[in-house]
C-alpha positions as CSV (number, residue, x, y, z in Angstrom):
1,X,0.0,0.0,0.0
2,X,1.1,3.5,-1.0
3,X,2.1,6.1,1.7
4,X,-0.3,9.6,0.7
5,X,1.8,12.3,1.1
6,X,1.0,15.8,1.1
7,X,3.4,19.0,0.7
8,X,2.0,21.9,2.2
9,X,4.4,24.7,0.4
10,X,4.8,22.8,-2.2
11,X,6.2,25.9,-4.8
12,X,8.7,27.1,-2.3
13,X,12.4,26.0,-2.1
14,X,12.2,23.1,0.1
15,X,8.7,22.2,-1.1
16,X,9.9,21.5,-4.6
17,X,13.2,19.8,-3.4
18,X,11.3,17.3,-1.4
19,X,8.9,16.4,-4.3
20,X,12.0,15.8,-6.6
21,X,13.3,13.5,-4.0
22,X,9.5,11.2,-4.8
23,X,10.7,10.7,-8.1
24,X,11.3,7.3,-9.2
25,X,9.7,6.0,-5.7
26,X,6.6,3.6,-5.8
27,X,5.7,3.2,-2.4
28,X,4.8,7.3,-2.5
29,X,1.7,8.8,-3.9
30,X,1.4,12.5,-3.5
31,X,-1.5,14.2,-3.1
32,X,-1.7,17.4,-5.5
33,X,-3.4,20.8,-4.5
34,X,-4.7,23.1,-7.2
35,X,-2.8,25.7,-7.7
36,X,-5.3,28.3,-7.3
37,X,-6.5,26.4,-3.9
38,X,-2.6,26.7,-2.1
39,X,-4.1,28.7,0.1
40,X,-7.5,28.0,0.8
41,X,-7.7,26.6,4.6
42,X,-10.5,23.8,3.6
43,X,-9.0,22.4,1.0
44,X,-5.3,22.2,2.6
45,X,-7.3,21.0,5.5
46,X,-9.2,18.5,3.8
47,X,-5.5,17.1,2.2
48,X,-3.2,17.5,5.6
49,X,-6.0,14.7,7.2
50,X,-5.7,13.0,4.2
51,X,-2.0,12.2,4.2
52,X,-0.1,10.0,5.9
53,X,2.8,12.2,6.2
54,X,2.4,16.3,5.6
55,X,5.6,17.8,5.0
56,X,4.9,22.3,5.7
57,X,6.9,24.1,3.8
58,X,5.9,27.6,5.0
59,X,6.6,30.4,6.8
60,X,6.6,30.2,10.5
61,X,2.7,31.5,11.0
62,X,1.5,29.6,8.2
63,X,3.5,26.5,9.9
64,X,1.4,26.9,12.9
65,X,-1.8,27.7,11.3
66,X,-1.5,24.5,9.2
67,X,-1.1,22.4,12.4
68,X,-4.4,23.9,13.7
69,X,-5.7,22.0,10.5
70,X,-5.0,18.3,11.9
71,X,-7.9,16.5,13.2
72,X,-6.6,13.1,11.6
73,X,-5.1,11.7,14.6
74,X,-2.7,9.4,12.4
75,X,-1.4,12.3,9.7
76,X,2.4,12.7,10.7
77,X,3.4,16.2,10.3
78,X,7.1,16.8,9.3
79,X,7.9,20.5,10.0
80,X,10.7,22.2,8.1
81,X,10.1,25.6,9.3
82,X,11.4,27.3,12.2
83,X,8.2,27.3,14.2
84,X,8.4,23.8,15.9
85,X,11.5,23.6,16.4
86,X,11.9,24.3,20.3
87,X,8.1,23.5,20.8
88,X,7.0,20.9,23.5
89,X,5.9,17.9,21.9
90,X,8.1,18.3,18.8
91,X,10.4,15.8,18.6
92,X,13.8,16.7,16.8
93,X,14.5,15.5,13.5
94,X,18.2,14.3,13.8
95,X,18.6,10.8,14.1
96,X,22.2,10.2,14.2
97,X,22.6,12.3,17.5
98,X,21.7,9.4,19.7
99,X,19.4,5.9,19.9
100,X,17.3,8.2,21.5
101,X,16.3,10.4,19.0
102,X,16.1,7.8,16.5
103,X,13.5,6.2,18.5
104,X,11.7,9.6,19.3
105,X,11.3,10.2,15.4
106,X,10.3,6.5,14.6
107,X,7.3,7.1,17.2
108,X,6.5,10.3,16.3
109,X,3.6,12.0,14.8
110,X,5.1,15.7,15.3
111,X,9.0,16.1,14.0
112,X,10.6,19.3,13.3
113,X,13.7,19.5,10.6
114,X,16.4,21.1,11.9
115,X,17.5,24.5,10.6
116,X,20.3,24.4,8.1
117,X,23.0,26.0,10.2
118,X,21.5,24.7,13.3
119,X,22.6,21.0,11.2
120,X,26.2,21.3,11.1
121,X,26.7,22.7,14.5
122,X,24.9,20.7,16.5
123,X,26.5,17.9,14.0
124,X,29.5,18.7,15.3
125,X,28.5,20.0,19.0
126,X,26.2,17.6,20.7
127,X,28.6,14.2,20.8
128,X,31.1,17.1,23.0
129,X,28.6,17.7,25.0
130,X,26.9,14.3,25.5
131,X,30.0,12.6,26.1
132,X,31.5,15.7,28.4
133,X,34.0,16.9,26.8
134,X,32.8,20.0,26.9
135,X,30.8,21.5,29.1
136,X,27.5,23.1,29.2
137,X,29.4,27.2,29.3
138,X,32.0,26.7,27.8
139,X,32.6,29.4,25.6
140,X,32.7,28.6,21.7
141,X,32.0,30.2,18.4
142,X,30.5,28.9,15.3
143,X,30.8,30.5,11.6
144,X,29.3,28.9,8.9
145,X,29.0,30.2,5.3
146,X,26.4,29.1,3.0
147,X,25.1,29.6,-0.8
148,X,22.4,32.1,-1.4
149,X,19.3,29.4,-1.9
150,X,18.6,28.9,2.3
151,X,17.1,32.4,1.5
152,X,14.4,31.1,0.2
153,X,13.0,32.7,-3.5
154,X,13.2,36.4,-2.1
155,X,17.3,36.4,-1.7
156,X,17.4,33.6,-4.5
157,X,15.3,36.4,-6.9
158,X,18.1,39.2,-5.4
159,X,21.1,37.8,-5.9
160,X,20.0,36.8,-10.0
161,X,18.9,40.2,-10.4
162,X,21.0,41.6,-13.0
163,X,20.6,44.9,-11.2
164,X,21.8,44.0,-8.2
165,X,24.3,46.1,-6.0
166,X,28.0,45.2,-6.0
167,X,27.6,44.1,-2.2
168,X,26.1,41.0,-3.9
169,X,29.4,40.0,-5.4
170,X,31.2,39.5,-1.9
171,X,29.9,37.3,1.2
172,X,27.9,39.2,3.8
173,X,27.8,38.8,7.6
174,X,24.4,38.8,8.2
175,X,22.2,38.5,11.8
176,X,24.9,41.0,13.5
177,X,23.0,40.9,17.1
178,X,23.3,37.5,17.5
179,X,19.8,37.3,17.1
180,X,20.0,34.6,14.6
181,X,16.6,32.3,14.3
182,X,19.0,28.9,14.4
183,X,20.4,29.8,17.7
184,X,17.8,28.7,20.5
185,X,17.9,25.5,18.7
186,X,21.5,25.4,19.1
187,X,21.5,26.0,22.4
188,X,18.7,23.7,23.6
189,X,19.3,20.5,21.6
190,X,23.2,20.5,22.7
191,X,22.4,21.6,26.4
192,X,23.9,24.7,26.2
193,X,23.7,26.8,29.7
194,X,25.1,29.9,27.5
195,X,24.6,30.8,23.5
196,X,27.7,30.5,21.6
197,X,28.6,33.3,19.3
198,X,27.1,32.6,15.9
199,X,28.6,34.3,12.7
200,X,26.3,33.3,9.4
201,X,27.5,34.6,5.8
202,X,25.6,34.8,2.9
203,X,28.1,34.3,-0.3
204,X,27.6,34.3,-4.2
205,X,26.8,30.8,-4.8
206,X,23.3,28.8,-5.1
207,X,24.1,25.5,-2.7
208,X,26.2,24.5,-0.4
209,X,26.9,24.8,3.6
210,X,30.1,24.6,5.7
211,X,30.3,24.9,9.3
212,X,33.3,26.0,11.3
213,X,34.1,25.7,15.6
214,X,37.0,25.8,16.5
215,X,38.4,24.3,19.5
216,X,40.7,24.1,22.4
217,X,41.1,22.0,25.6
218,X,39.0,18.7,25.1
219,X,41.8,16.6,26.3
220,X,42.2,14.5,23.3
221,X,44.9,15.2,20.2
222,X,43.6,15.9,17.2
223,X,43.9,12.2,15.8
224,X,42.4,11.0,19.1
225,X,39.1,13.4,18.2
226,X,39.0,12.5,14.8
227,X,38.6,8.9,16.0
228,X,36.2,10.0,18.4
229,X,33.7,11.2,16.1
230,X,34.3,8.2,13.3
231,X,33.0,6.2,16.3
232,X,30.4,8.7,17.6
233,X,29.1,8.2,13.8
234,X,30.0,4.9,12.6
235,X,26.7,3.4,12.4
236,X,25.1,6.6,11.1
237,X,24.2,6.3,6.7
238,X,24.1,10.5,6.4
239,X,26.8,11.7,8.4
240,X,30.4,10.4,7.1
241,X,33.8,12.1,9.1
242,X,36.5,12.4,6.6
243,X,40.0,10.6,6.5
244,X,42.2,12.5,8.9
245,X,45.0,13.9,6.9
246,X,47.9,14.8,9.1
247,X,51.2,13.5,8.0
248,X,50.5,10.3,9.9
249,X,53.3,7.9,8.0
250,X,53.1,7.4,4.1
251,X,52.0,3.6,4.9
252,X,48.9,4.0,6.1
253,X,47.2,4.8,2.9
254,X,43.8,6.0,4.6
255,X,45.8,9.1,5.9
256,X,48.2,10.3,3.1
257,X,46.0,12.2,0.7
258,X,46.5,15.9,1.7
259,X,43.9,18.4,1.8
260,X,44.5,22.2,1.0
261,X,41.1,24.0,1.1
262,X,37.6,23.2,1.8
263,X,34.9,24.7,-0.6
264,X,31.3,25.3,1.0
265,X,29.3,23.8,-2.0
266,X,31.5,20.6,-2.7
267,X,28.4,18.3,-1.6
268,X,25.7,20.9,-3.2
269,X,22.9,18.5,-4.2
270,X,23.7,15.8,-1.8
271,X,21.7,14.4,1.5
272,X,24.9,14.0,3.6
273,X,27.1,15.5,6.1
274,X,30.6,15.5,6.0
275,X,32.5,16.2,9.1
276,X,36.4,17.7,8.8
277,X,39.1,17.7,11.4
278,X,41.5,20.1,10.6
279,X,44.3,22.1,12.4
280,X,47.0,20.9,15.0
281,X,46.9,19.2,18.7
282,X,47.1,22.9,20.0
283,X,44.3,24.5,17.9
284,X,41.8,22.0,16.5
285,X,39.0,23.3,13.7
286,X,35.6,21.2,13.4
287,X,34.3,21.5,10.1
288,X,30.6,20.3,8.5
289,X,30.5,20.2,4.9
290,X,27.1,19.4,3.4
291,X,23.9,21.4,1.2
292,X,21.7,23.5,3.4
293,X,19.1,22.5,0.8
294,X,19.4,18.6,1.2
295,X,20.7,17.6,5.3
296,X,19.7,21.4,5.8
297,X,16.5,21.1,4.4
298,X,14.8,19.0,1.9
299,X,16.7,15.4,2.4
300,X,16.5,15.8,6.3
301,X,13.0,16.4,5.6
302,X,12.7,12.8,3.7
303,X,15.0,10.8,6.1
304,X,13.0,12.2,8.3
305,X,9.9,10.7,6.6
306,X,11.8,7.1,6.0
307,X,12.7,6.7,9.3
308,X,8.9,7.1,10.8
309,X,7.6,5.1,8.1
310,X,10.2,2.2,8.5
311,X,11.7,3.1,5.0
312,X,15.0,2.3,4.0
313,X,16.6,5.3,6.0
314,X,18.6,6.7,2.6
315,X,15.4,5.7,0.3
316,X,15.1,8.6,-2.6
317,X,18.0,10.6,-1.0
318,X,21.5,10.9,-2.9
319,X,24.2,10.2,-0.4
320,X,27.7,8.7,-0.4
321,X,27.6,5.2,1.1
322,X,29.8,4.1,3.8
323,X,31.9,1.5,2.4
């Protein structure tokens, strides 16, 4: 039998990557709204209690109105706006963090996708904290550059304007008060007793995320972390941590292929998460490489979907397999 799934914001960014991740998939039938209906309240409510899983793609207001809309007790709602995410009885849609959340999602009929940037720091955040490495204060920074699309259509429609101001052509700091709407995520889903400092840029390029905290003072070199995180993650399909590459001897051929720069969009149009550990034993640098519109958006939004339903976990999602 068919799963009926409904996309609520189905013409906005993440609405349309989701559907393009149904392509291909027979166990999915999609139920369509007219166009000229998107917005009528009886009609979305008549299809949210008709799905098995609606996915809201919307603005934060619209998230919550839409949820108002459920009277189908068994329609799974998968929330990809900001609204949810810090919301009692909202369960977190990460399930590599911990058994925990895994099982939370599976039994879930209420899962929020986290926030792109919110992704690849808690990614990198939450095993420090859960295994105490780092404690609930301490005090830590997080910069993480990203390609114009996690805008959404109004900064995607700026930044191909052919009138645009020159400020477009170099990355921008944005969400100077450290205001930024990832950040109470952040801080609750790690365990944080203060926010870090958050520094977002916006840069000249569609897709594409990469996350940056560095470190100092865990107690572990930076070969011992590295293999802390491969283990944190081994079992996980959409988060991979890359070889280490730090002059370890020329033998061991899983460690000898150098690495000069990272680029933000190398996984653009992938569903997984790559984590980097870079630097020295002194000063160590945690990197997450991955697209904020597929584990920041759209594919988190699916796996999100396969894992309640008892999918395959990777099912319609492009991802590098572990080997």
């Amino acid at each position: 039998m068919k799963h009926k799934i409904f996309i609520d914001g189905s013409e906005g960014t993440t609405g349309l990557k989701i559907y393009e991740r149904f392509r291909g998939r027979d166990d999915i039938e999609i139920l369509q709204i007219d166009a000229d209906m998107r917005k009528n309240p009886d009609e979305r409510r008549r299809l949210i209690n008709a799905s098995d899983v609606c996915f809201l793609c919307l603005p934060d207001e619209a998230a919550r109105e839409a949820v108002s809309l459920v009277e189908n007790e068994k329609t799974i709602i998968v929330d990809t706006s900001t609204a949810h995410r810090t919301a009692a009885g909202w369960d977190y849609g990460f399930p590599e963090l911990s058994p925990a959340h895994r099982q939370a999602i599976k039994n879930s009929r209420r899962i929020c996708v986290p926030g792109c940037h919110a992704t690849g720091a808690i990614a990198l955040l939450y095993p420090l904290l859960a295994k105490g490495l780092v404690s609930p204060d301490h005090p830590l920074a997080i910069h993480s550059i990203t390609g114009y699309s996690g805008g959404g259509k109004k900064m995607i429609a700026d930044y191909k304007d052919i009138a645009r101001s020159d400020e477009y052509d170099a990355p921008m700091l944005y969400a100077l008060g450290q205001q930024h709407k990832h950040l109470p995520e952040i801080v609750k889903v790690c365990g944080f007793s203060r926010a870090p400092h958050f520094l977002p840029v916006v840069a000249d390029y569609y897709a594409g995320m990469l996350v940056t905290v560095p470190i100092y003072d865990v107690g572990l070199s930076l070969r011992e972390l590295h293999d802390f995180y491969a283990d944190y993650y081994a079992e996980a399909q959409l988060v991979n941590v890359a070889l280490l590459c730090d002059g370890a001897d020329e033998k061991d051929e899983k460690r000898t292929v150098p690495v000069s720069h990272l680029a933000a969009n190398a996984l653009a149009s992938r569903d997984d998460l790559l984590i980097h550990l870079t630097g020295n034993d002194e000063r160590i640098v945690l990197c997450a490489q991955f697209d904020n519109l597929g584990k920041g958006a759209s594919g988190a939004a699916v796996q999100c979907m396969n894992v309640v339903l008892g999918c395959g976990e990777a099912e319609g999602l492009n991802i590098d397999k572990k080997s």
